[in-house]
FIPA-933077 format. One record per residue (C-alpha): residue in one letter; z, x, y. Coordinates in steps of 0.2 Angstrom, whole numbers, plus 5000, padded with zeros to 4 digits. Layout:
<rs>
<'A', <Z, X, Y>>;
...
</rs>
This chain:
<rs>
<'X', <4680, 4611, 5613>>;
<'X', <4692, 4598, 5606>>;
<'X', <4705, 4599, 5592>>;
<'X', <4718, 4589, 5584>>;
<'X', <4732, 4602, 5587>>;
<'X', <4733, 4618, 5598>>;
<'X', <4745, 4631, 5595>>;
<'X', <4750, 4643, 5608>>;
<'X', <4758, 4659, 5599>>;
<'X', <4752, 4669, 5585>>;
<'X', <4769, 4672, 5579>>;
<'X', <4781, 4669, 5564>>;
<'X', <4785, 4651, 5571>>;
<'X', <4768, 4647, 5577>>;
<'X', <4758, 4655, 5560>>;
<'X', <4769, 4644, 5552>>;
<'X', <4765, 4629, 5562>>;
<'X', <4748, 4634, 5559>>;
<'X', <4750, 4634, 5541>>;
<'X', <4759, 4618, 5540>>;
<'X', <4748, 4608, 5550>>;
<'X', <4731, 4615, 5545>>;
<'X', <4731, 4607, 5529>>;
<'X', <4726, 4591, 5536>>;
<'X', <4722, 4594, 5554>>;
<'X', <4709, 4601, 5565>>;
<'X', <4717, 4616, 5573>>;
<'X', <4718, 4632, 5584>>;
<'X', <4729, 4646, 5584>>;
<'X', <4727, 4654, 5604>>;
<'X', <4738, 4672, 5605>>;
<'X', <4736, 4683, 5621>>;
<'X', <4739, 4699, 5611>>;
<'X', <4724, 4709, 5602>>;
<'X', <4731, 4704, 5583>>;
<'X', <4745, 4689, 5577>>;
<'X', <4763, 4693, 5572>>;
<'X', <4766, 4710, 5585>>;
<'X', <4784, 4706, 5585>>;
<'X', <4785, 4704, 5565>>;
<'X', <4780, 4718, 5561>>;
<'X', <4795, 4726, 5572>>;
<'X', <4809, 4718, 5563>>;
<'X', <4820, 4723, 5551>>;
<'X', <4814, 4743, 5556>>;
<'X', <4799, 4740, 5551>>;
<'X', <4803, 4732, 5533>>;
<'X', <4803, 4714, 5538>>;
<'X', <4820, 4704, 5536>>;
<'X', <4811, 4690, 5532>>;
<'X', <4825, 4674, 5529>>;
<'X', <4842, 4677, 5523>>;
<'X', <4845, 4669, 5506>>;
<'X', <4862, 4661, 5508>>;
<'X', <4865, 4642, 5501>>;
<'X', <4857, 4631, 5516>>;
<'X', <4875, 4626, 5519>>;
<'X', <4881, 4640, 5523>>;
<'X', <4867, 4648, 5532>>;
<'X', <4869, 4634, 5545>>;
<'X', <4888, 4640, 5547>>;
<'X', <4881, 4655, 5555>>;
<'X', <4874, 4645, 5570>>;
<'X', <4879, 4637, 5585>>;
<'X', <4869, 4626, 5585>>;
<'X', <4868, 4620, 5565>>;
<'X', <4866, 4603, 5567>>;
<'X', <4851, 4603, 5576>>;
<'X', <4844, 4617, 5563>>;
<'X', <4848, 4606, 5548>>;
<'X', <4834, 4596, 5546>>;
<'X', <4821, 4611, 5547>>;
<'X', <4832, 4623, 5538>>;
<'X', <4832, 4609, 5521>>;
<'X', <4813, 4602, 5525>>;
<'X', <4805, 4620, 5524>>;
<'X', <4817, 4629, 5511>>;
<'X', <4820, 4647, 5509>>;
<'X', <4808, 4644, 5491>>;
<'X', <4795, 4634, 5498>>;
<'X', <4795, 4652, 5509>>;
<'X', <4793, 4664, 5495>>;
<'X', <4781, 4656, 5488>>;
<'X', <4766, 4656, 5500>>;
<'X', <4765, 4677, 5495>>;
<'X', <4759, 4685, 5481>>;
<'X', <4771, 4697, 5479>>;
<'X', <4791, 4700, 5476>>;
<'X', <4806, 4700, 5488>>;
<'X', <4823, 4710, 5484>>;
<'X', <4841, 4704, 5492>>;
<'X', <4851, 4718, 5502>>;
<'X', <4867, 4717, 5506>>;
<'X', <4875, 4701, 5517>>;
<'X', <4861, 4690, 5507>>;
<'X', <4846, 4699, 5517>>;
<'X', <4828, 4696, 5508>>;
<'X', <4813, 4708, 5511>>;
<'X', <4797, 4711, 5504>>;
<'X', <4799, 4723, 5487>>;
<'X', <4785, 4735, 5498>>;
<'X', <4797, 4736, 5514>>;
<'X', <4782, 4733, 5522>>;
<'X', <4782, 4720, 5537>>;
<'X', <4762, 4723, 5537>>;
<'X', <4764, 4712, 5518>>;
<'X', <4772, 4701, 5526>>;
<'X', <4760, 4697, 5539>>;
<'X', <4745, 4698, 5528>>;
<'X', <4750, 4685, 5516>>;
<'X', <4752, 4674, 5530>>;
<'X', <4736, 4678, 5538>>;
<'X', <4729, 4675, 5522>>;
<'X', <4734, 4654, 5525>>;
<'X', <4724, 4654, 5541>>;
<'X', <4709, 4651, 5535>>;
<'X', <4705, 4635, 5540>>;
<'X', <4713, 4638, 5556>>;
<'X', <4702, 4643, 5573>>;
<'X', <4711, 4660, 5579>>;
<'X', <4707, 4666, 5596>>;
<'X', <4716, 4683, 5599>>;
<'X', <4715, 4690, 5616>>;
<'X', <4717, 4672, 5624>>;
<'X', <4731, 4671, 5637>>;
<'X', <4736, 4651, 5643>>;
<'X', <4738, 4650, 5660>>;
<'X', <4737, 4632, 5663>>;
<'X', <4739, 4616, 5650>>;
<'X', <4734, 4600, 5662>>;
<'X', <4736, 4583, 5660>>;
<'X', <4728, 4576, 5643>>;
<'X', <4731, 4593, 5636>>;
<'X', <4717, 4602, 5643>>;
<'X', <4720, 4622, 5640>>;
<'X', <4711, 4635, 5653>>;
<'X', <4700, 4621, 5657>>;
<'X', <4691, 4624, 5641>>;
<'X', <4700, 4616, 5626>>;
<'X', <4707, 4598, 5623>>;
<'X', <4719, 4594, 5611>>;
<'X', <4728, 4580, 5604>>;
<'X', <4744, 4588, 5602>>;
<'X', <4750, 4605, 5607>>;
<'X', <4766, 4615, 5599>>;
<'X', <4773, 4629, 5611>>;
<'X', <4779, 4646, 5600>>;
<'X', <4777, 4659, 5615>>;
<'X', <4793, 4669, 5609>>;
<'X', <4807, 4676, 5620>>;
<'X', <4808, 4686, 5635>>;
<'X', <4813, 4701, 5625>>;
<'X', <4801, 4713, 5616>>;
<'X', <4790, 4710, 5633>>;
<'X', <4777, 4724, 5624>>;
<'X', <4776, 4713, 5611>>;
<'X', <4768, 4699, 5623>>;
<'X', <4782, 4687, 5623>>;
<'X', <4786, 4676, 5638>>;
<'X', <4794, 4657, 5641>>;
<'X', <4792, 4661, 5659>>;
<'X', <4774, 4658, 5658>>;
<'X', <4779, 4641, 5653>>;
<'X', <4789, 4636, 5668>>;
<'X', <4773, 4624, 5672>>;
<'X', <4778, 4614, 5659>>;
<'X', <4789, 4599, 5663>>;
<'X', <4804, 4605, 5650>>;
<'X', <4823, 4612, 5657>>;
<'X', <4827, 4629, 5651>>;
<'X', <4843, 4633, 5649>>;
<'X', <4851, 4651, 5658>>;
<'X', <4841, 4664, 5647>>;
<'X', <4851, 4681, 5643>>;
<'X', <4848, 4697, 5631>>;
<'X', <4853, 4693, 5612>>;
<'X', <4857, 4704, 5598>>;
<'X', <4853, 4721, 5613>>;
<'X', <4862, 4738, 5609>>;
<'X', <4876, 4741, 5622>>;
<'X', <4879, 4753, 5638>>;
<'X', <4894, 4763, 5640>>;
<'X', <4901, 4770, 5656>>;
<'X', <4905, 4786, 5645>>;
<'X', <4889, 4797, 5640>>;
<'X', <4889, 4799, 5625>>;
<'X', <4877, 4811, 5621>>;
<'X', <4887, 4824, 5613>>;
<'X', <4893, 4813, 5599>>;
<'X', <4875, 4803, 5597>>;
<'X', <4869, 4800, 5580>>;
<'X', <4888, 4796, 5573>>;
<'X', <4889, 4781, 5563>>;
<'X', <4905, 4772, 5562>>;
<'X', <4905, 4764, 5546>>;
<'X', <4914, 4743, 5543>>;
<'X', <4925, 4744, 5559>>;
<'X', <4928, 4730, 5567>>;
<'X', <4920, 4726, 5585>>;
<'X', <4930, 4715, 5598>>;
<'X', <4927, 4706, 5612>>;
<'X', <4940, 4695, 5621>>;
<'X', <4945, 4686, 5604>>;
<'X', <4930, 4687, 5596>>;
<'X', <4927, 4699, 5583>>;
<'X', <4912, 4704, 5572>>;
<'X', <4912, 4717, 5556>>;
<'X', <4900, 4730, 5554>>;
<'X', <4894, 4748, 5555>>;
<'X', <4892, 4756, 5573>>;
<'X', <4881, 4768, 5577>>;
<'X', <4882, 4780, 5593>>;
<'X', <4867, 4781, 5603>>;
<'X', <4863, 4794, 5618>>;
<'X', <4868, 4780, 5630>>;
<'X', <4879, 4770, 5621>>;
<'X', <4883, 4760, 5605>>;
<'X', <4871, 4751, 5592>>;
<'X', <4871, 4747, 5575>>;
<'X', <4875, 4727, 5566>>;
<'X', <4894, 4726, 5574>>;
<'X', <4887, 4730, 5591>>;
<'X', <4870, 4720, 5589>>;
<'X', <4881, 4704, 5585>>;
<'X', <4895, 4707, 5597>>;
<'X', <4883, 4710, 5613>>;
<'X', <4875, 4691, 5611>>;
<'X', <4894, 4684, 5609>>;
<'X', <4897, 4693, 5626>>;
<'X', <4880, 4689, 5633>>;
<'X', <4885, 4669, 5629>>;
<'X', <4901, 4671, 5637>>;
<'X', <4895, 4681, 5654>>;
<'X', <4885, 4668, 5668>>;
<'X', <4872, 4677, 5672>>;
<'X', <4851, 4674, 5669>>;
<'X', <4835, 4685, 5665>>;
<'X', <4825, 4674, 5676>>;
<'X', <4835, 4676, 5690>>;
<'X', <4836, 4697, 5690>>;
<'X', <4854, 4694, 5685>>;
<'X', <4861, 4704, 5673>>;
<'X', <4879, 4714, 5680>>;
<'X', <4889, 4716, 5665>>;
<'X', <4903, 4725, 5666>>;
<'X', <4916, 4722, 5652>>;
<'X', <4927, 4733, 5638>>;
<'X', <4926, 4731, 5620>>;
<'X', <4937, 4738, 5607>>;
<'X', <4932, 4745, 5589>>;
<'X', <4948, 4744, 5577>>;
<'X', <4943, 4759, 5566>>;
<'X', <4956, 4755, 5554>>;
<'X', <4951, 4736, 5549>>;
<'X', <4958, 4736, 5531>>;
<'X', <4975, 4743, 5536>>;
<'X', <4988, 4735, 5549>>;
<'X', <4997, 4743, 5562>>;
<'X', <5013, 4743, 5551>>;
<'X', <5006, 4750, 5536>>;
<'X', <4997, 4764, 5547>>;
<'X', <5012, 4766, 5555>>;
<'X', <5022, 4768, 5539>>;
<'X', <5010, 4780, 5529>>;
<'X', <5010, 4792, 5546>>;
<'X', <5026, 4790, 5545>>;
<'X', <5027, 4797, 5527>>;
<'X', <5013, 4809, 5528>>;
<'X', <5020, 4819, 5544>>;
<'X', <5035, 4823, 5536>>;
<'X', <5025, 4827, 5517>>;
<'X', <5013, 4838, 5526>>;
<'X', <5020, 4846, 5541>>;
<'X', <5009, 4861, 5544>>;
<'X', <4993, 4852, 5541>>;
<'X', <4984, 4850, 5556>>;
<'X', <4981, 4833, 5564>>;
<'X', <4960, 4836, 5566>>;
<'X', <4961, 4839, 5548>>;
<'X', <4973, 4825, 5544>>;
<'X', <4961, 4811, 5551>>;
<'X', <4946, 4818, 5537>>;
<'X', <4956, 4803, 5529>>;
<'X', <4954, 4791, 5541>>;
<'X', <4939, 4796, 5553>>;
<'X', <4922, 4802, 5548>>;
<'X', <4922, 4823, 5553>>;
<'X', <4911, 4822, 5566>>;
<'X', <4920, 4809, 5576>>;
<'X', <4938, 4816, 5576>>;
<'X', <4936, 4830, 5589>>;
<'X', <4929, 4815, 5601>>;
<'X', <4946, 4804, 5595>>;
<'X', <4958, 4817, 5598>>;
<'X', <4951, 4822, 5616>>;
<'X', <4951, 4802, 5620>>;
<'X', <4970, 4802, 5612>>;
<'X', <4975, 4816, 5622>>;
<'X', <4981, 4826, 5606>>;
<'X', <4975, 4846, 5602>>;
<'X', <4964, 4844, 5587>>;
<'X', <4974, 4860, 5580>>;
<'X', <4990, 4854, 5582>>;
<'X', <5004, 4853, 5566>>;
<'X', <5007, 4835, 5561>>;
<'X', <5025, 4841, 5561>>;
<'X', <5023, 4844, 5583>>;
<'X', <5016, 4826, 5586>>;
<'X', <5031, 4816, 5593>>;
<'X', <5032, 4798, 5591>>;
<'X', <5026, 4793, 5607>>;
<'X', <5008, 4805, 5603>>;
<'X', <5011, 4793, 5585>>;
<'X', <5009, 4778, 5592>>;
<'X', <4994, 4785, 5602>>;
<'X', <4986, 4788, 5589>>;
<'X', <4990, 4773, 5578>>;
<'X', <4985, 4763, 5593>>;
<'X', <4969, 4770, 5595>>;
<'X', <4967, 4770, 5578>>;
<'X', <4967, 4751, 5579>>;
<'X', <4960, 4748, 5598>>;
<'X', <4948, 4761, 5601>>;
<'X', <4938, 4755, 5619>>;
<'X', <4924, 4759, 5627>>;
<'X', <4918, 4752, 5644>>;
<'X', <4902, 4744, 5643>>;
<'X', <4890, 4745, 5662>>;
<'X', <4875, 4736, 5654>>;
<'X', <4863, 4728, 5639>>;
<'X', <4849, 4741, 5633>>;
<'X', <4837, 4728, 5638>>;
<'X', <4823, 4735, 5631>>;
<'X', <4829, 4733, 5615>>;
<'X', <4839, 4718, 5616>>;
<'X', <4830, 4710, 5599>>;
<'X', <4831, 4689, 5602>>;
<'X', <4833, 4680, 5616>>;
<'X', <4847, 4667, 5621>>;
<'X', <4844, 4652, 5629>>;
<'X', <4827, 4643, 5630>>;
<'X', <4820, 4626, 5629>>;
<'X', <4834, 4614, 5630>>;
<'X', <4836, 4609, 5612>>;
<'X', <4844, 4592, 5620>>;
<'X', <4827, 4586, 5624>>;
<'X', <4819, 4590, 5608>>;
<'X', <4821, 4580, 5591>>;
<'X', <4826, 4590, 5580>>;
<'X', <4818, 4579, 5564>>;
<'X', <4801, 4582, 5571>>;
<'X', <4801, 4597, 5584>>;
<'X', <4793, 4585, 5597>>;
<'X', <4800, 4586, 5614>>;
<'X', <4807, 4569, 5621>>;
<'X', <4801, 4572, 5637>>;
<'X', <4781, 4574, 5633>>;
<'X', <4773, 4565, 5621>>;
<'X', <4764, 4575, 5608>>;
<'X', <4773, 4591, 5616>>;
<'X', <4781, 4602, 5601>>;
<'X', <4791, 4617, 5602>>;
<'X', <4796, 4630, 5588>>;
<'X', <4804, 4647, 5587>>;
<'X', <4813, 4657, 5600>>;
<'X', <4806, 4647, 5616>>;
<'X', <4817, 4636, 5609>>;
<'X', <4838, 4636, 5615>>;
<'X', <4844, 4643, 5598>>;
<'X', <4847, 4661, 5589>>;
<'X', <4859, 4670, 5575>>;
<'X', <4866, 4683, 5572>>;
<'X', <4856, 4700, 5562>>;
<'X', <4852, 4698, 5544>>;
<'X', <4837, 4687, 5542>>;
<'X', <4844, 4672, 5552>>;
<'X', <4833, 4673, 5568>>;
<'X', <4816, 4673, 5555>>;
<'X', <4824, 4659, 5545>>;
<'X', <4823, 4651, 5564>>;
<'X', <4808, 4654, 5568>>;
<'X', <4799, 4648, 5549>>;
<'X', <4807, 4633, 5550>>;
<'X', <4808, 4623, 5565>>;
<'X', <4789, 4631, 5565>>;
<'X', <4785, 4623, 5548>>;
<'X', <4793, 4606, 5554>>;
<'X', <4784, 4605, 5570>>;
<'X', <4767, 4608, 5562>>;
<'X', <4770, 4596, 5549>>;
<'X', <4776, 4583, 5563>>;
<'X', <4761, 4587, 5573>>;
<'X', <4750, 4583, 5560>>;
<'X', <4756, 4568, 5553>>;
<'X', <4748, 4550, 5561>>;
<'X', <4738, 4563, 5571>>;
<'X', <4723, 4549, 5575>>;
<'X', <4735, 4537, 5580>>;
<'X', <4737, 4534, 5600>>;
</rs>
């Protein structure tokens, strides 16, 4: 069977190529998974982040890799977005947009519901795409666009390795956006939030709650940190190379300087001598933590604030300020996006189209480029799906 344009993967970036394209093309939607959108239905817990709303501008400070996103980002517009659904969205905090049901299943319905003039085969894996873009042997198009996904999320189907046949350089591809490992179990403090601290790695630092899992931390400040150390570690999925051993530290005190903490323990100590110091820190730390705090400060939860010498002080205002944990590893299974991908060095960014392989387009997450939590990562996908659809299609009869 022959078709002006074949897409290979049923998610957010390759619906929207499909949408895009569709309009004037002959064209077929191939996903190896029993139903399209698998992953977007996982994001955002379920509710569906779709986009971030921020002024274009600014939403392309969040990325890396923002000049290469401009053209995508202003040709498929964050409105042009909204208004292929029938229904409303609402804005969260940090500019994050989602359906007014929370439901991702919306979300993926009213894109489905843009398919209709476009051949989807579910169930179909590509194993091969030969010369002349022959697909499995059975399908001939004119042009092809690659939206296969990530490596992570594997039960969602997603997989660049499987396109390793194809002629295009990867660059080293790592976990993104993955809650973190610690040394320490954790266990008996799990379920803890940590609310706007400020996560840091090296000198890189990120704001945002943090959660404490059974094995280790999660939660938006971890989420964003963990792909700022993944970028920084040499390491590569492909090659069953993942050690990570690092130490991070959570300043719990973000809004107040060591000085200032310093002074007002300072003050306090001497005001309320015969307070105890677990009952002290309700000001500072929320309850559940501080027994966990003290142990780790080496300081007797009951002890008067009148008995902690300044040494045991500055322990504390220290650890106020740089609390660590060691981390041994990425949660890979949950790691949300993946870093790294198909070069974007040999892609044009005005039209998605590789520069190696004629009529070869690439979208989405096979692609070398990711952000941080909030909507950013779906923007990506949308976009750089829309354009390489709309590229594919255009001048499509000529040779």
């Amino acid at each position: 069977m022959e078709y002006d344009i074949a897409i290979i993967g049923g998610g957010p970036a390759g619906i929207m190529a499909a949408i895009a394209s569709s309009k004037t093309s002959n064209v077929i939607l191939l996903e190896k998974n029993s139903s399209l959108g698998k992953k977007l239905l996982l994001t955002g817990g379920g509710r569906c982040n779709i986009t971030n709303n921020k002024p274009p501008k600014m939403l392309l400070s969040f990325y890396d890799k923002k000049n290469f996103l401009k053209h995508s980002f202003f040709t498929f517009t964050n409105e042009e977005l909204y208004s292929l659904f029938d229904f409303d969205f609402i804005e969260e905090d940090n500019n994050r947009i989602f359906p007014e049901s929370e439901k991702s299943i919306d979300v993926l319905k009213g894109l489905k519901k843009h398919l209709d003039n476009v051949d989807v085969r579910l169930n179909y894996e590509v194993t091969e795409i030969a010369d002349n873009f022959i697909i499995n042997n059975k399908i001939k198009a004119k042009k092809v666009i690659i939206a296969t996904g990530g490596v992570t999320y594997p039960q969602t189907g997603c997989g660049i390795v499987n396109f390793s046949l194809i002629n295009e350089p990867l660059t080293k591809i790592k976990y993104g956006l993955s809650p973190l490992i610690t040394k320490e179990d954790l266990s008996q403090i799990a379920g803890i939030t940590l609310n706007n601290v400020e996560c840091s790695y090296k000198k890189s630092k990120v704001r945002g709650n943090v959660l404490i899992s059974h094995v280790g931390l999660t939660g938006p400040g971890i989420i964003d940190l963990s792909s700022i150390i993944s970028k920084e570690i040499d390491y590569d999925i492909l090659d069953n190379d993942t050690d990570l051993s690092c130490e991070i530290n959570i300043d719990l005190m973000p809004a107040i300087s060591r000085e200032e903490l310093k002074n007002r323990f300072d003050e306090d100590f001497q005001k309320n001598g015969k307070t105890q110091i677990k009952n002290y820190l309700k000001n500072f730390l929320t309850n559940s933590f501080i027994e966990y705090f003290l142990n780790r400060t080496n300081i007797v939860p009951n002890t008067q604030l009148s008995r902690i010498n300044k040494k045991s002080k500055n322990r504390l205002v220290e650890n106020l300020k740089r609390f660590t944990f060691e981390i041994v590893d990425f949660n890979k299974d949950l790691a949300k996006v993946t870093i790294g991908g198909v070069d974007t060095k040999n892609i044009n960014p005005k039209t998605m189209e590789s520069k190696i392989t004629p009529n070869l387009y690439f979208a989405g997450e096979v692609l070398d480029l990711d952000g941080p939590t909030g909507g950013y990562n779906l923007k990506i996908a949308f976009s750089t799906g829309y354009l390489a659809g709309l590229s594919a299609s255009e001048n499509i009869n000529c040779p």
